[in-house]
VEXNUTOR-94299 format. One record per atom (N, C-alpha, C, O): atom name; residue number from 1; y, z, x; residue in three letters. Coordinates in nm, 3 decimals. Last residue first. Layout:
N
   atomo   num         v         w         u   residuo
      CA   NUM         Y         Z         X       ALA
...
// end
This chain:
127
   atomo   num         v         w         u   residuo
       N   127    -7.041     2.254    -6.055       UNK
      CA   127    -7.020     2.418    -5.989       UNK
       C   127    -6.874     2.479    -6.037       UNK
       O   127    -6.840     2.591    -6.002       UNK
       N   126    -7.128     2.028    -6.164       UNK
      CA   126    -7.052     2.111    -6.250       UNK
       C   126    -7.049     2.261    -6.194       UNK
       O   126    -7.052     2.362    -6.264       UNK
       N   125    -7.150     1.878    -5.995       UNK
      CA   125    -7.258     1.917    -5.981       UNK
       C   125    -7.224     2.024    -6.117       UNK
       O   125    -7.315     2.096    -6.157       UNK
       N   124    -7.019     1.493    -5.972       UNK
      CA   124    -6.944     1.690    -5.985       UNK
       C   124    -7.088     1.740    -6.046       UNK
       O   124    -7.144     1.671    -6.131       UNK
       N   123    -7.066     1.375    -5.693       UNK
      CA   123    -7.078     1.355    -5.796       UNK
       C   123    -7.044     1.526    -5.891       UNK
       O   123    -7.055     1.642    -5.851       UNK
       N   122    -6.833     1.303    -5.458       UNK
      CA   122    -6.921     1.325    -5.502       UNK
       C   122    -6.927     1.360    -5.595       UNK
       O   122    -6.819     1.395    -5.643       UNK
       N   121    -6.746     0.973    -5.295       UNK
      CA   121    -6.725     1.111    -5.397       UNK
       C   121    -6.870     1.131    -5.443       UNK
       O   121    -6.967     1.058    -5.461       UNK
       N   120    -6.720     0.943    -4.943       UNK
      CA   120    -6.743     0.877    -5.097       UNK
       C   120    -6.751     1.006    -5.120       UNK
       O   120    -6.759     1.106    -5.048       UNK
       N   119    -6.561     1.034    -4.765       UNK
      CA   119    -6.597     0.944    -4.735       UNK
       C   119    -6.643     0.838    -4.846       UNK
       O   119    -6.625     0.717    -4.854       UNK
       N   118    -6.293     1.196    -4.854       UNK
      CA   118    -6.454     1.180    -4.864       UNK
       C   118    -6.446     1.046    -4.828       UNK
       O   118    -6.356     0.964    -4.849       UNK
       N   117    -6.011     1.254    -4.677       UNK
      CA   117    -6.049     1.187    -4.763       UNK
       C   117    -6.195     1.198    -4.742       UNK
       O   117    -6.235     1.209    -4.626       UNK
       N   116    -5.933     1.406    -4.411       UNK
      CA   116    -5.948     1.478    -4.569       UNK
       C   116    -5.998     1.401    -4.701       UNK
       O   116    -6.021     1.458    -4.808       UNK
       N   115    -5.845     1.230    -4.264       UNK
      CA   115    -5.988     1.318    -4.242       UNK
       C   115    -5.992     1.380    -4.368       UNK
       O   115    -6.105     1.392    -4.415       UNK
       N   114    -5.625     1.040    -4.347       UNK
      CA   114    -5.777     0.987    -4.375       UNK
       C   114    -5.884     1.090    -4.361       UNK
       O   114    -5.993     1.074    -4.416       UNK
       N   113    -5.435     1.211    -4.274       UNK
      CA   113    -5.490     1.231    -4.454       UNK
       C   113    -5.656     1.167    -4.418       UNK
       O   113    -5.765     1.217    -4.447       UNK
       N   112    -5.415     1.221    -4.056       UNK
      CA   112    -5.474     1.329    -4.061       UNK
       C   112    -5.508     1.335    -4.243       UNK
       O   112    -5.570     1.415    -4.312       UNK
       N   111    -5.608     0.925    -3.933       UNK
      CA   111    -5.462     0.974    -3.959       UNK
       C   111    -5.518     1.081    -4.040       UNK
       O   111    -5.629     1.071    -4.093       UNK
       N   110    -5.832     0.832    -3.629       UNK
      CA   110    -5.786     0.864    -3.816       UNK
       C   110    -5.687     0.943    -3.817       UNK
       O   110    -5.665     1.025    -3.727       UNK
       N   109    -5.863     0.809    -3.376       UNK
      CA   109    -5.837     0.695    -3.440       UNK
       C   109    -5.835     0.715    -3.642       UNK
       O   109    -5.837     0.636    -3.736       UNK
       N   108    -6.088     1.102    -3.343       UNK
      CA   108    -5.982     0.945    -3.300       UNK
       C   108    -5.967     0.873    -3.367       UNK
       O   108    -6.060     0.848    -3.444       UNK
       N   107    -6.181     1.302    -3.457       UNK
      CA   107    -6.053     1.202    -3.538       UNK
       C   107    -5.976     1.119    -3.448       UNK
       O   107    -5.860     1.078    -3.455       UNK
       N   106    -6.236     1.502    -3.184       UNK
      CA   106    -6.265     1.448    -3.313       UNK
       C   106    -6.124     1.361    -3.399       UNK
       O   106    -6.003     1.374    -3.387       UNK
       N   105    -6.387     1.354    -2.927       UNK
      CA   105    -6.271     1.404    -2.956       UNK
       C   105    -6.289     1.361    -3.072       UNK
       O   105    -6.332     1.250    -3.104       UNK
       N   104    -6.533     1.392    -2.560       UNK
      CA   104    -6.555     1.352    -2.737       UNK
       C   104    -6.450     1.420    -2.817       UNK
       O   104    -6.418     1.534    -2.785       UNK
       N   103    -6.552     1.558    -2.350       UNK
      CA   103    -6.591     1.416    -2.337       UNK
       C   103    -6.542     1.373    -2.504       UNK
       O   103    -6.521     1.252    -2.499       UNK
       N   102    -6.570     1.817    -2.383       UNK
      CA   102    -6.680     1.782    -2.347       UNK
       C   102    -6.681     1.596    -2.366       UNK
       O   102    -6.780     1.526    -2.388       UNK
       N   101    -6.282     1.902    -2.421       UNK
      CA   101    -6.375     1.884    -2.241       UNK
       C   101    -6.525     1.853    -2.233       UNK
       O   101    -6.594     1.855    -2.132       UNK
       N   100    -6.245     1.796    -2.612       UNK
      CA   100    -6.176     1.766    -2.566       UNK
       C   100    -6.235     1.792    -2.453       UNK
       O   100    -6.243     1.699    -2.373       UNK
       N    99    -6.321     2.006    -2.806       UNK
      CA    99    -6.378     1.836    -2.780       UNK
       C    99    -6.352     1.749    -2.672       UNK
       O    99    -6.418     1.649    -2.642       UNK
       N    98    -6.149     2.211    -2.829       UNK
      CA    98    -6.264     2.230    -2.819       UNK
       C    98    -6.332     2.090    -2.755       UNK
       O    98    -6.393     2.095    -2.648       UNK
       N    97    -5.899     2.005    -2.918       UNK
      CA    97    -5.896     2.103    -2.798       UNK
       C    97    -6.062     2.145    -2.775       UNK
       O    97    -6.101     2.091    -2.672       UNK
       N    96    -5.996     1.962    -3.169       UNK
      CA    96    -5.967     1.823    -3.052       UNK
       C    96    -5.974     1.926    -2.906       UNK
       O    96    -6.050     1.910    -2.811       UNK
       N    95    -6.031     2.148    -3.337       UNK
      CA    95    -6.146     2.085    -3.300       UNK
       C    95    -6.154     1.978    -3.181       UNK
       O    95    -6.249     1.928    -3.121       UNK
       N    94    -5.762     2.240    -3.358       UNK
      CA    94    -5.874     2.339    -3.263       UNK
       C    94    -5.939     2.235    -3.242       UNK
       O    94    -5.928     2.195    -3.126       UNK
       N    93    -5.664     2.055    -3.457       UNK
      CA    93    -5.600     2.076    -3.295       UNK
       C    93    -5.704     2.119    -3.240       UNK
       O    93    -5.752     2.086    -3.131       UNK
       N    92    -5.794     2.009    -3.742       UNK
      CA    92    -5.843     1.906    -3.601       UNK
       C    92    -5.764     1.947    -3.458       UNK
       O    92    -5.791     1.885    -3.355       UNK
       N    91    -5.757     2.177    -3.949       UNK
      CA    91    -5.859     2.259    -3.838       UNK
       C    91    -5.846     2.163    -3.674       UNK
       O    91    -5.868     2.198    -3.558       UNK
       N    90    -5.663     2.027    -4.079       UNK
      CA    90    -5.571     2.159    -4.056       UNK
       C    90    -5.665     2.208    -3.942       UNK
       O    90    -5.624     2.282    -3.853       UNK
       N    89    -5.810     1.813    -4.169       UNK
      CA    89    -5.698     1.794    -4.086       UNK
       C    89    -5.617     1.914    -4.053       UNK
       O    89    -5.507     1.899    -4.000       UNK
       N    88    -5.998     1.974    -4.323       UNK
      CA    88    -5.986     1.921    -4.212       UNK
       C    88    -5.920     1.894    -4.040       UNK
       O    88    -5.938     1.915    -3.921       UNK
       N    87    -5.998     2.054    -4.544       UNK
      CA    87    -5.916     2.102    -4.467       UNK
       C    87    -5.887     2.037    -4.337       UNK
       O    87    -5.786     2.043    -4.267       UNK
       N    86    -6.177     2.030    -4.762       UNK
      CA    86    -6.113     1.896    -4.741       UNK
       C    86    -6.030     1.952    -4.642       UNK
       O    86    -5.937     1.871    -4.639       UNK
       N    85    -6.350     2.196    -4.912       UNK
      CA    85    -6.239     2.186    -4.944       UNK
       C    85    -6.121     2.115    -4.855       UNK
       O    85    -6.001     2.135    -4.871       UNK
       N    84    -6.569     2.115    -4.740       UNK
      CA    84    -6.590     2.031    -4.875       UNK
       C    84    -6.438     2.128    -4.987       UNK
       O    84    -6.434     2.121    -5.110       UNK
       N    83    -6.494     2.178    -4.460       UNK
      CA    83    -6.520     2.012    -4.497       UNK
       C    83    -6.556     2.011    -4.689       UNK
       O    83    -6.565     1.905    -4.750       UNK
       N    82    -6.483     2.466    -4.463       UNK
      CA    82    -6.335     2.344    -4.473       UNK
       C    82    -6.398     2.188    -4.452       UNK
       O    82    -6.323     2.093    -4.428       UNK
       N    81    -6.707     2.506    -4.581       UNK
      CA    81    -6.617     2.555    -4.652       UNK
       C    81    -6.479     2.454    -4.584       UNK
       O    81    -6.400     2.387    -4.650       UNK
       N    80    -6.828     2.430    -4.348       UNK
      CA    80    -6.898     2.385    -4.478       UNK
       C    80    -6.742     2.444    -4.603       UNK
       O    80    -6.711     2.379    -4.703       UNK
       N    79    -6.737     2.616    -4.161       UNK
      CA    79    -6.693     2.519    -4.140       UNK
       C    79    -6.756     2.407    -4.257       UNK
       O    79    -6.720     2.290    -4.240       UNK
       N    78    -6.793     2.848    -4.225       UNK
      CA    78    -6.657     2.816    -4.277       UNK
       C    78    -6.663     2.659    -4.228       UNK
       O    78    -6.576     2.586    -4.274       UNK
       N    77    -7.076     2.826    -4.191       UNK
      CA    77    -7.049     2.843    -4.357       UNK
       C    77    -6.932     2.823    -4.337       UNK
       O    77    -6.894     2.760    -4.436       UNK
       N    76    -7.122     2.832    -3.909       UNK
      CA    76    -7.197     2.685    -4.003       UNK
       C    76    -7.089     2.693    -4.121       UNK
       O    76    -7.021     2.595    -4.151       UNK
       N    75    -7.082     3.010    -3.701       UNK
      CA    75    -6.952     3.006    -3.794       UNK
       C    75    -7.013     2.889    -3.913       UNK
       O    75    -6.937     2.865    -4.007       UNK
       N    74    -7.285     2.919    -3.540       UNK
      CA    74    -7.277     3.040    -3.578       UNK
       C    74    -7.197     3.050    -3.711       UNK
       O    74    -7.247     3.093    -3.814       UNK
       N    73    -7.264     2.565    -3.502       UNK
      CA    73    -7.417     2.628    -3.519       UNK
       C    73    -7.397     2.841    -3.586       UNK
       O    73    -7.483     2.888    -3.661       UNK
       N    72    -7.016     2.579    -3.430       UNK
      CA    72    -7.045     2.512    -3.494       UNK
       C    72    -7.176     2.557    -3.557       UNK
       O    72    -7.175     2.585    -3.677       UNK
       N    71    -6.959     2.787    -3.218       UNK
      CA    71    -6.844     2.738    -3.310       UNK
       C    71    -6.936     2.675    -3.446       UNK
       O    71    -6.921     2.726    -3.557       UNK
       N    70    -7.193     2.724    -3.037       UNK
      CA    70    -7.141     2.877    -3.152       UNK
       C    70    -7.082     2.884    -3.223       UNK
       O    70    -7.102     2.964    -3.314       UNK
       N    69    -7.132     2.438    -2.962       UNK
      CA    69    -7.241     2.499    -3.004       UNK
       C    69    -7.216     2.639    -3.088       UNK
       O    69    -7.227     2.638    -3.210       UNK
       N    68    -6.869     2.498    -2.848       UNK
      CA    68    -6.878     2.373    -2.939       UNK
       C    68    -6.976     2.461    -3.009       UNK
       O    68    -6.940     2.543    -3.093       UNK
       N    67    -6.878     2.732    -2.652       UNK
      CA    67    -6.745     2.707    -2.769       UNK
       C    67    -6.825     2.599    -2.884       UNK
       O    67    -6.832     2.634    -3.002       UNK
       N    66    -7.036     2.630    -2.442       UNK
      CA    66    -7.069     2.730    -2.533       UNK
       C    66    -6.981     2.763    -2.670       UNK
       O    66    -7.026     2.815    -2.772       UNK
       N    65    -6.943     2.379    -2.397       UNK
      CA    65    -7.032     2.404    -2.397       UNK
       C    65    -7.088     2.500    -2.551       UNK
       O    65    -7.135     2.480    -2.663       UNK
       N    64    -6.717     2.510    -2.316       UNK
      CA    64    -6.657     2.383    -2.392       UNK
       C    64    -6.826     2.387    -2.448       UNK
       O    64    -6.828     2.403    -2.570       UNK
       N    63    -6.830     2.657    -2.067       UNK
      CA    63    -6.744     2.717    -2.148       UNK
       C    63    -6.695     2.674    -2.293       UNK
       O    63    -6.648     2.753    -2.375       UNK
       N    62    -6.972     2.423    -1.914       UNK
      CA    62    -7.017     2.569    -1.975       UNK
       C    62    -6.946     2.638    -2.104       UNK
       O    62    -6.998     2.665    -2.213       UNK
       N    61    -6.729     2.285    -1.838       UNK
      CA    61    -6.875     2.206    -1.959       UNK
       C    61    -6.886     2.371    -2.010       UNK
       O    61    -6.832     2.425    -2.106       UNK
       N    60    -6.612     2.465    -1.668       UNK
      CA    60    -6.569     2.398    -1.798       UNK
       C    60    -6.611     2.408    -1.907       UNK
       O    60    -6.586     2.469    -2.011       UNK
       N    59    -6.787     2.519    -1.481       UNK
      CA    59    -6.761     2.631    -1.598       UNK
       C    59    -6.677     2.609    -1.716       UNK
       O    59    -6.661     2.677    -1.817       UNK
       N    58    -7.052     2.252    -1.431       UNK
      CA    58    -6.943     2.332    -1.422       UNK
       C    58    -6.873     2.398    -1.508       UNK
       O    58    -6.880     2.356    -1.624       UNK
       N    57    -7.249     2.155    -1.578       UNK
      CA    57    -7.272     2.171    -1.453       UNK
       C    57    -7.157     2.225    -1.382       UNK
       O    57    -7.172     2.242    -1.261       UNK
       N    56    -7.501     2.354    -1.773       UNK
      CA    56    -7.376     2.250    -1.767       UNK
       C    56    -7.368     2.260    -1.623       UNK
       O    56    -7.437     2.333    -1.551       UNK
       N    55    -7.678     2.593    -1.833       UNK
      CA    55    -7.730     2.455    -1.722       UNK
       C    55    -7.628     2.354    -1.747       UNK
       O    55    -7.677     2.241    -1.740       UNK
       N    54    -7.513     2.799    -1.963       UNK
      CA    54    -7.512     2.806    -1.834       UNK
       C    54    -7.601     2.670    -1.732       UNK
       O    54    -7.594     2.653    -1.610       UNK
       N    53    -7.575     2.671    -2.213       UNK
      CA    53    -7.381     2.649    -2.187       UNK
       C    53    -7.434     2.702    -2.008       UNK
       O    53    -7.384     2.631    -1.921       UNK
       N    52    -7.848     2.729    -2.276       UNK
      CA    52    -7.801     2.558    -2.274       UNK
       C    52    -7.654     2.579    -2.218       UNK
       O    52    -7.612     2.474    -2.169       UNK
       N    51    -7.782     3.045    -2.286       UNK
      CA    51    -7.816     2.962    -2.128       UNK
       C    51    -7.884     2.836    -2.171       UNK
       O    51    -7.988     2.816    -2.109       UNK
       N    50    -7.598     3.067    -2.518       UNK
      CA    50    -7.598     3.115    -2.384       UNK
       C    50    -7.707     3.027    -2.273       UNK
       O    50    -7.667     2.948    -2.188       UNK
       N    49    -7.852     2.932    -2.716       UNK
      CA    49    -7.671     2.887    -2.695       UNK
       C    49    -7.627     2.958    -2.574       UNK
       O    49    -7.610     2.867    -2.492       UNK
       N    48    -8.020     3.128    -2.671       UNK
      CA    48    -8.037     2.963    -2.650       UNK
       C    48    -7.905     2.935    -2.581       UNK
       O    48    -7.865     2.920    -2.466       UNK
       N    47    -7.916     3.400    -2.729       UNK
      CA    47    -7.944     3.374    -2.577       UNK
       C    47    -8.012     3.235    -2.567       UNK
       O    47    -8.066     3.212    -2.458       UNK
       N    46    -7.833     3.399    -2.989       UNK
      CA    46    -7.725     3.347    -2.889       UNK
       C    46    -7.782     3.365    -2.741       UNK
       O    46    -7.709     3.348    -2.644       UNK
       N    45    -8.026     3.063    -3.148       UNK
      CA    45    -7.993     3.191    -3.146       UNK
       C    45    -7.920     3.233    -2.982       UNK
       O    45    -7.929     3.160    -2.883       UNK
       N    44    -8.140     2.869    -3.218       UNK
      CA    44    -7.950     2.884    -3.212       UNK
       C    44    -7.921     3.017    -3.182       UNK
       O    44    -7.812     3.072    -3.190       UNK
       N    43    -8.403     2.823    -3.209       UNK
      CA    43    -8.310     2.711    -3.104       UNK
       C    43    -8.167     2.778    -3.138       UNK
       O    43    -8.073     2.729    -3.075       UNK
       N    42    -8.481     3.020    -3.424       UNK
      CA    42    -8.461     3.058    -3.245       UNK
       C    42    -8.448     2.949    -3.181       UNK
       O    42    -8.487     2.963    -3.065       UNK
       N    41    -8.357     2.893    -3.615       UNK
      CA    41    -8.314     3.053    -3.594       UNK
       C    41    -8.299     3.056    -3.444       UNK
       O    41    -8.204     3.074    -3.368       UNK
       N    40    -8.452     2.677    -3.693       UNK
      CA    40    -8.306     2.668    -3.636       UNK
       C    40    -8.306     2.793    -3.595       UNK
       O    40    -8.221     2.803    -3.506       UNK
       N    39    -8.717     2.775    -3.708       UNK
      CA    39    -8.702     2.660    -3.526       UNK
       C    39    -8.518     2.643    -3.607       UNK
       O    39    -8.456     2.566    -3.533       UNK
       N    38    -8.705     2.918    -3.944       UNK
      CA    38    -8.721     2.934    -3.826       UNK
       C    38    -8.706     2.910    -3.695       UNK
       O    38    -8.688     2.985    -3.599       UNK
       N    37    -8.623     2.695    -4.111       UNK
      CA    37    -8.521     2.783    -4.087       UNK
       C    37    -8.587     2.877    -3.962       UNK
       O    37    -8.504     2.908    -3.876       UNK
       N    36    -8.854     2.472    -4.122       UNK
      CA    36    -8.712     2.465    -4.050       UNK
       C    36    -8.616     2.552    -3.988       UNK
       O    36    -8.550     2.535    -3.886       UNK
       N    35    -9.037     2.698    -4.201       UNK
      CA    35    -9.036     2.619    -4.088       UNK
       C    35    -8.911     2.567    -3.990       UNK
       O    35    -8.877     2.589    -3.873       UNK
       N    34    -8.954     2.706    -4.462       UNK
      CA    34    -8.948     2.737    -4.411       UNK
       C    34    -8.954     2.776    -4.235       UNK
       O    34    -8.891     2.860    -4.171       UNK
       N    33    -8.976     2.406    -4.554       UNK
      CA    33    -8.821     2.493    -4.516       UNK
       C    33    -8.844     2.596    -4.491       UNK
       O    33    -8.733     2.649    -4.483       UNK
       N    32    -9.212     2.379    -4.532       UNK
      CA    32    -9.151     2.293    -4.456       UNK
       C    32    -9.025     2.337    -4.441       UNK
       O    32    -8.961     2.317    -4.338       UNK
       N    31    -9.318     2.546    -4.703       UNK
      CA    31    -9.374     2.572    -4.576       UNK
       C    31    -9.270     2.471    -4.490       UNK
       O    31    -9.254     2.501    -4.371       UNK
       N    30    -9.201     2.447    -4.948       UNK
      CA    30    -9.132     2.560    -4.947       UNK
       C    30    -9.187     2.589    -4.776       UNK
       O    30    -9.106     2.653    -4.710       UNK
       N    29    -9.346     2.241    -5.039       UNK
      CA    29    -9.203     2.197    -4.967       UNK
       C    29    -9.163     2.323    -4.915       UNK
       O    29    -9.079     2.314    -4.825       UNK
       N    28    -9.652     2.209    -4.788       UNK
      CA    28    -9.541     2.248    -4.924       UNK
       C    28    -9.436     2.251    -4.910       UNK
       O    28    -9.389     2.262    -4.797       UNK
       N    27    -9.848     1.949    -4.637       UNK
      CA    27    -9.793     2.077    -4.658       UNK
       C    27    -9.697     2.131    -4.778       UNK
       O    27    -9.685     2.050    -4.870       UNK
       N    26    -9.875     1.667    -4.656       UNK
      CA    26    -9.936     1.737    -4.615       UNK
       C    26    -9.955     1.896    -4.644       UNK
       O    26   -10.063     1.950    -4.669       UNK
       N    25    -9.695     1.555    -4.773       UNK
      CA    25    -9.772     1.475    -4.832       UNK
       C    25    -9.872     1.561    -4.753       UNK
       O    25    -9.986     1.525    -4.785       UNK
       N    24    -9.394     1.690    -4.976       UNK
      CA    24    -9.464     1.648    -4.825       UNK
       C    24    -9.635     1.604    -4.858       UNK
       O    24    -9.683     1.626    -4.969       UNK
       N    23    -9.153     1.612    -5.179       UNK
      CA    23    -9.285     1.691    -5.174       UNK
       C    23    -9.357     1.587    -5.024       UNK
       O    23    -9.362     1.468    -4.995       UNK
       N    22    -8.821     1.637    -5.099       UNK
      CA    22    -8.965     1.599    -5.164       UNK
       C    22    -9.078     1.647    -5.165       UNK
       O    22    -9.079     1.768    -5.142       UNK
       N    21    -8.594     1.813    -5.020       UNK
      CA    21    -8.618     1.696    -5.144       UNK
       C    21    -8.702     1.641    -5.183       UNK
       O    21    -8.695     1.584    -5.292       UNK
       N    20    -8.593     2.083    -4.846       UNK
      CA    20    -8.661     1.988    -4.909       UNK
       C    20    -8.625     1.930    -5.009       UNK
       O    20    -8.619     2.000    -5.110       UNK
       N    19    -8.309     2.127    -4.701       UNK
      CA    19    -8.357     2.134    -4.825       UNK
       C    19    -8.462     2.035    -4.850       UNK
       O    19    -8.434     1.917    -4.871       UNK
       N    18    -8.167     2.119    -4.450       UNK
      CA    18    -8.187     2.212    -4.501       UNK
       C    18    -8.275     2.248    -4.596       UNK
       O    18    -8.323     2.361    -4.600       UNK
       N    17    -8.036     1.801    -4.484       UNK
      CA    17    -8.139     1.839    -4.361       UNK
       C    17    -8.211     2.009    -4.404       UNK
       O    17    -8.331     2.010    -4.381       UNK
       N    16    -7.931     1.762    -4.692       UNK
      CA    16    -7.797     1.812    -4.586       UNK
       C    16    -7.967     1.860    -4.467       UNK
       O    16    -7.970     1.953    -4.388       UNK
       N    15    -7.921     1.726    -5.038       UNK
      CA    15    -7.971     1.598    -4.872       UNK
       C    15    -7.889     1.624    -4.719       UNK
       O    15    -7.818     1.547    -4.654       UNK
       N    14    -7.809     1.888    -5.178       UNK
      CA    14    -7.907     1.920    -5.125       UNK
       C    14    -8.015     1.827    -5.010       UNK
       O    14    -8.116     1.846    -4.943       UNK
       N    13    -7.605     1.727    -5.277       UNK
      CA    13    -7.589     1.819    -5.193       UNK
       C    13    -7.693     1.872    -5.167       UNK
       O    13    -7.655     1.953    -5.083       UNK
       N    12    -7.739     1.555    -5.456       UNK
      CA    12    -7.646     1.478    -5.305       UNK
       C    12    -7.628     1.596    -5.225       UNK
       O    12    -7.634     1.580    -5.103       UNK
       N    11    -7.972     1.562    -5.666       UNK
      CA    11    -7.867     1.655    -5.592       UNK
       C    11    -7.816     1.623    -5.457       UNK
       O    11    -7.863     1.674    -5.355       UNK
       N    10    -8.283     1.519    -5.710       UNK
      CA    10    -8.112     1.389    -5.728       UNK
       C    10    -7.987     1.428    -5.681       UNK
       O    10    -7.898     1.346    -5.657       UNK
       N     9    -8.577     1.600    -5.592       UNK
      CA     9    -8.394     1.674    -5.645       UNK
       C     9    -8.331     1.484    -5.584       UNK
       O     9    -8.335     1.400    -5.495       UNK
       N     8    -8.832     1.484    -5.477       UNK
      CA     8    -8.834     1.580    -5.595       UNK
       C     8    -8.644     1.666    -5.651       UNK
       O     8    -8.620     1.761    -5.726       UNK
       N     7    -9.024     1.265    -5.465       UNK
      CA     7    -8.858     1.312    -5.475       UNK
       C     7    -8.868     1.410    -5.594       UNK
       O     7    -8.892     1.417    -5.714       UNK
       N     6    -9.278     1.163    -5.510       UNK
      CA     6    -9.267     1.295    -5.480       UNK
       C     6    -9.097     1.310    -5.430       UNK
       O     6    -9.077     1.390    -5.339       UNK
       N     5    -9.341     0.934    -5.674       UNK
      CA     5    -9.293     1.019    -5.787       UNK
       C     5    -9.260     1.196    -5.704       UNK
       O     5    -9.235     1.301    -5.763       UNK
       N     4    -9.458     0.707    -5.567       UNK
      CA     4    -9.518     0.858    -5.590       UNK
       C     4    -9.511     0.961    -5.669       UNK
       O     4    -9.591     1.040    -5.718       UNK
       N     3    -9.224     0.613    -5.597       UNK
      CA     3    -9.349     0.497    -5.640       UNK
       C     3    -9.468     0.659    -5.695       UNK
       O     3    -9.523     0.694    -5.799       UNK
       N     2    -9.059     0.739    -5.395       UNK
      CA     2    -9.019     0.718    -5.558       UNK
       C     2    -9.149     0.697    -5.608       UNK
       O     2    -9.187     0.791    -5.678       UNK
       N     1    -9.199     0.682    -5.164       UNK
      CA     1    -9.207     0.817    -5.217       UNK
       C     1    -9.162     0.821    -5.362       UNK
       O     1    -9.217     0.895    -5.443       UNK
// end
């Protein structure tokens, strides 16, 4: 696609699944996000997220279920707001307790500075 010349943004923050970065070789970039934001609308919307949490198989799952998914998929912007002001480690009880019945637990095995560290830096966008 370089060779093509259809990359179309150098912007690290705009490689988040959300944003066309290139030009599609069929359609437009703007038909392709829009598209996206549709099929996220009605896969997240709250009678999805309500009955994916009611085919769990007990009221746990259900409940841990419906917590993870709304938590994460409704609330999207604070939780974009405490990963790129690095909070992380202030949020991980909730996030372990939430994680915690569906099998999966966040920051095993990292110390609560390592969650706040980038993974790599990013490049200052001059925001």
């Amino acid at each position: 696609m370089t060779a093509e010349k259809r990359i179309t943004s150098s912007n690290w923050d705009r490689y988040d699944t959300r944003h066309a970065v290139f030009r599609p070789a069929k359609i437009s970039a703007e038909t392709l996000e829009t598209g996206y934001w549709q099929a996220y609308r009605d896969f997240y919307r709250w009678g999805s997220i309500f009955h994916s949490a009611c085919v769990q198989p007990g009221w746990e799952e259900r409940l841990t279920h419906f917590a993870y998914v709304s938590g994460w998929k409704k609330f999207e912007p604070l939780w974009d707001w405490v990963i790129r002001s690095r909070q992380v480690g202030a949020f991980l009880p909730l996030l372990e307790k939430i994680l915690s019945g569906s099998g999966r637990q966040a920051g095993a095995g990292f110390r609560t500075e390592e969650i706040n560290k980038p993974v790599f830096p990013l490049p200052d966008q001059g925001d």
